[in-house]
Each structure stands twice: as C-alpha cells, then as structure tokens.
C-alpha positions as CSV (number, residue, x, y, z in Angstrom):
1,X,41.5,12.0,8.2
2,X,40.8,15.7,8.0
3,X,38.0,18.0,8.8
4,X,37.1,18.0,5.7
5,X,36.9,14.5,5.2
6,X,34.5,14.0,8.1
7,X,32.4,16.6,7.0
8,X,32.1,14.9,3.9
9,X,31.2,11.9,6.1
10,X,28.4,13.5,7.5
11,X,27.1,15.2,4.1
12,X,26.7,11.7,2.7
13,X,25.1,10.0,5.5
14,X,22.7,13.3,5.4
15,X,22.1,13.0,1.6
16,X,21.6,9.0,3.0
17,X,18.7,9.7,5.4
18,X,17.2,12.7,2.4
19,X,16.9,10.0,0.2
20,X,15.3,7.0,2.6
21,X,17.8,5.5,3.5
22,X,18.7,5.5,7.4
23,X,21.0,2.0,7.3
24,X,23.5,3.4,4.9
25,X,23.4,6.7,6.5
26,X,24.3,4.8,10.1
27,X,27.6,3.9,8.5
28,X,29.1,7.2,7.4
29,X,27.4,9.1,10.6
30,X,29.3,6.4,12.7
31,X,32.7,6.9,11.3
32,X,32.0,10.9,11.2
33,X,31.2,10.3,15.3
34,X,34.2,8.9,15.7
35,X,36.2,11.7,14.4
36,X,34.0,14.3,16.3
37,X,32.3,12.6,19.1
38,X,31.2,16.4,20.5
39,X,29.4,17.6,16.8
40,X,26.0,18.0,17.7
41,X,24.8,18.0,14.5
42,X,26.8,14.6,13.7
43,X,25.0,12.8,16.8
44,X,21.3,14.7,15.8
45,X,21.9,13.3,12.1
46,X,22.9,9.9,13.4
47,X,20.3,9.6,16.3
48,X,17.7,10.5,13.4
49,X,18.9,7.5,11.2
50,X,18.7,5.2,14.4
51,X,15.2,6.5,14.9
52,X,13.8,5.6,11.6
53,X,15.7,2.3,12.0
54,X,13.5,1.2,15.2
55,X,17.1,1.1,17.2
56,X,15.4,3.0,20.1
57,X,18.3,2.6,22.7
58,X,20.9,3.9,19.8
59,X,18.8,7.0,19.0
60,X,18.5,7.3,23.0
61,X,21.8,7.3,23.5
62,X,22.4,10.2,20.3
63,X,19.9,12.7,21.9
64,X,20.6,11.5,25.7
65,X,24.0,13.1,24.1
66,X,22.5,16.0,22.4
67,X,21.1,17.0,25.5
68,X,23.9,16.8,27.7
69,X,25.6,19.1,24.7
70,X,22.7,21.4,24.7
71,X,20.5,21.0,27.6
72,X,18.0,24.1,26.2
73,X,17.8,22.4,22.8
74,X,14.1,21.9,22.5
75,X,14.7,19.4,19.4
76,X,17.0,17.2,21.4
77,X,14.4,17.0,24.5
78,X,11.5,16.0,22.0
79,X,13.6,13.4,20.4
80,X,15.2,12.0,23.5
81,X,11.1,11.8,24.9
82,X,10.4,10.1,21.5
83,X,13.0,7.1,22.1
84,X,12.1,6.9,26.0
85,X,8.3,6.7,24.5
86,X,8.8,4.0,21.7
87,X,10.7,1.7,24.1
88,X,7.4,2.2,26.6
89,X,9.6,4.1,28.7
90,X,6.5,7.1,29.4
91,X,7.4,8.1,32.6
92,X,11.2,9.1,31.5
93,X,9.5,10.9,28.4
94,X,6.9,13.6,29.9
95,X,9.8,15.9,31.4
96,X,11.8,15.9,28.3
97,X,8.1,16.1,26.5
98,X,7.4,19.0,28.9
99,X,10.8,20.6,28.5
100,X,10.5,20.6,24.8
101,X,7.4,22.6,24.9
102,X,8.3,25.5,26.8
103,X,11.8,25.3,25.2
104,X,9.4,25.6,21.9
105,X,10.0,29.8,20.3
106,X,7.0,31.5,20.9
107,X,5.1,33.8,18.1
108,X,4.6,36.9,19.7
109,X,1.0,37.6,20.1
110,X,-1.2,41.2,19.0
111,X,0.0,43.5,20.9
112,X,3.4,42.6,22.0
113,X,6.8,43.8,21.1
C-alpha cells in the first residue's frame, strides 16, 4: 500500500471521529498504524477515537506513544493524564497533568516583548 493510500486511511478515520463516529474511525486509524507505526498524528487521531470509545488502556497506550514521540507535546501529556485518570489511575496523571500546563504557550502579558 502506498503513502498515499495510508493517508487516505487516516483522512477517513478523521472525517469518522468529525462525524461521531469513533468505532468506524478505530478501523481505518488501525490499518493506517500499521503502515506508519511512528505518525504522530496517526496514533493522536487513533488514541482520540479510543478515548471517546471508553477503551482507556488503548487510548493510554496511543498517547503513552505520543509522548515517547514528543515528550514536550503538551496535548499528548494532557491526554495521556486523561486515560491514567478515567481508569482511577490519579497518581500516574498529576505529572503528565502538571507537565501539560507549563508545556501550555503562554500569552505574553502588558508589557512584555
């Protein structure tokens, strides 16, 4: 399959999740994983559509991923806190929680440059 064809993979499981429906996007993220196991944008996509599923260890194991990918990706940190949280897992979260945070872009105040 080429790189065309996964990305076509991942722009219908992202049109999937658009339209409400994280089950159907699971399938065409997975196979576009498969192809590109390092696309961080593949494994956000897919850890998203695991998320709204309630498959907390799945959509772990996506941002777990993202983070290892991107470790000052604030979005991945807040997600991978998110799954740690929903499967009571609190303790894990509050670094990634508090790594998101100052990872977060800050406005620039009055007064600075």
């Amino acid at each position: 399959m080429s790189e065309s064809d996964t990305y076509e993979l991942f722009q219908r499981g992202r049109a999937h999740l658009r339209n409400g429906r994280p089950a159907q996007a699971t399938v065409s993220l997975e196979q576009a994983k498969r192809r590109e196991p390092a696309s961080r944008s593949i494994r956000e996509a897919l850890g998203i559509a695991y998320f709204r599923l309630g498959r907390w260890e799945e959509a772990e194991a996506e941002f777990q991923a993202l983070v290892d990918l991107s470790p000052d990706d604030e979005f991945a940190h807040r997600a991978l806190g998110r799954a740690l949280a929903r499967q009571g897992r609190s303790a894990e979260a509050a670094p990634h929680f508090k790594l998101a945070r100052s990872l977060r872009p800050r406005k620039p105040a009055d007064g600075d440059v």
